[in-house]
Each structure stands twice: as C-alpha cells, then as structure tokens.
C-alpha positions as CSV (number, residue, x, y, z in Angstrom):
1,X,-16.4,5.9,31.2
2,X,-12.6,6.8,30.6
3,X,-12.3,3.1,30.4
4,X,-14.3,2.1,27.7
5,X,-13.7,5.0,25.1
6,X,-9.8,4.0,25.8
7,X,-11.3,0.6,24.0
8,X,-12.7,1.7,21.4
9,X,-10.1,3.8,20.6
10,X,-7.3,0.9,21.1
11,X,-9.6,-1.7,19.0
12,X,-10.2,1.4,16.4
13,X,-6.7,1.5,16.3
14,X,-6.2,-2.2,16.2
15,X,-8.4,-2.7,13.1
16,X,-7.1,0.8,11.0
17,X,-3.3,-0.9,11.8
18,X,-4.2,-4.1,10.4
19,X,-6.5,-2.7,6.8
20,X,-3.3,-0.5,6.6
21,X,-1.0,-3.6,6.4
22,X,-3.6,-5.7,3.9
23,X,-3.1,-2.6,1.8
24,X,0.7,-2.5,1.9
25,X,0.8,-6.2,1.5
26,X,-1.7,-5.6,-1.6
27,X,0.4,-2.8,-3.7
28,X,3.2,-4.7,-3.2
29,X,2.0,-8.2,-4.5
30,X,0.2,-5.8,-7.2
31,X,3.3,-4.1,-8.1
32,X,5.4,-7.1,-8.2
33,X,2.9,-9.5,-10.0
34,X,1.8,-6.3,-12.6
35,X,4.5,-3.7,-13.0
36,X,6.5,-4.1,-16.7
37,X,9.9,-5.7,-16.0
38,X,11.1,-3.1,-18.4
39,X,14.4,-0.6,-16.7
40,X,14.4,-0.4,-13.2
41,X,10.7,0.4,-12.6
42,X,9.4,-2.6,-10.8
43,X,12.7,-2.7,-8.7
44,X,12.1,1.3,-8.0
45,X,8.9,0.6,-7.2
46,X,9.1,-2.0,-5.0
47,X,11.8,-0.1,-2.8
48,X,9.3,2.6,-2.7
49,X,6.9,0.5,-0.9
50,X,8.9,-1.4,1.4
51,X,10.6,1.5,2.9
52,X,8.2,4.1,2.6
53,X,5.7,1.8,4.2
54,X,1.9,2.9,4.2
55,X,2.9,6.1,2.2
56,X,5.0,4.5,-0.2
57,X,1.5,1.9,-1.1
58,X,-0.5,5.5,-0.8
59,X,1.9,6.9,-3.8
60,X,2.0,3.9,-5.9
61,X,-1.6,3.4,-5.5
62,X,-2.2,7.3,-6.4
63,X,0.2,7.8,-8.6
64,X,2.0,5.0,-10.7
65,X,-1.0,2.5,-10.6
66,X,-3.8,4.4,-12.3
67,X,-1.0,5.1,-15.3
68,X,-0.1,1.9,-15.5
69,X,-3.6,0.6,-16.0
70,X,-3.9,2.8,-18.5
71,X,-0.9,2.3,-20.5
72,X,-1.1,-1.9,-20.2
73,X,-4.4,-2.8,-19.0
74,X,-3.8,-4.6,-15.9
C-alpha cells in the first residue's frame, strides 16, 4: 500500500519538476528573444530568471510579460 502511493507521489513529483523546468526554459527564451534591448531591461530580466529560478519565470510571466505585450505586441 505504502509502497505504491510513495510512486505516485515520486512520479507526481517527477513530472511537476520537469513542466517546472519547460517553463523556466520558456520565459527565458521568451524574455531573451522578446524583451526591448532598450536600458538594462532584458539584462535585468534575464538575471531575474536565472537566479530566482521557478519564481523568478513566475514574476516575469505575472508581472513584466503581460505589460510588455501590451506596450509592443509580442
């Protein structure tokens, strides 16, 4: 019994790890392929993600990329 939900929970585990890294990898590419090379944004940006990790993609994704679809369309 103990067994099997210790399974599910390591290959629930498994696949949330690896959609969590497909969406870091995703904001980054996005932000590096979309943001304005205008000031230090993209730069800023990018840092944001790579050390922040899965809640530096969450922030960009909530907060900067919504704006930024607004303000240029892409």
């Amino acid at each position: 019994m103990f067994s099997i939900l210790g399974l599910i929970f390591g290959l629930l585990s498994f696949v949330i790890g690896i959609l969590a890294t497909i969406f870091w990898i995703w904001m980054l590419i996005d932000c590096l392929k979309n943001e304005p090379s205008v000031g230090n944004d993209k730069i800023i940006w990018a840092l944001v993600i790579i050390f922040l990790n899965g809640i530096g993609a969450l922030i960009y994704y909530l907060v900067r990329r919504p704006e930024r679809i607004k303000q240029t369309g892409q």
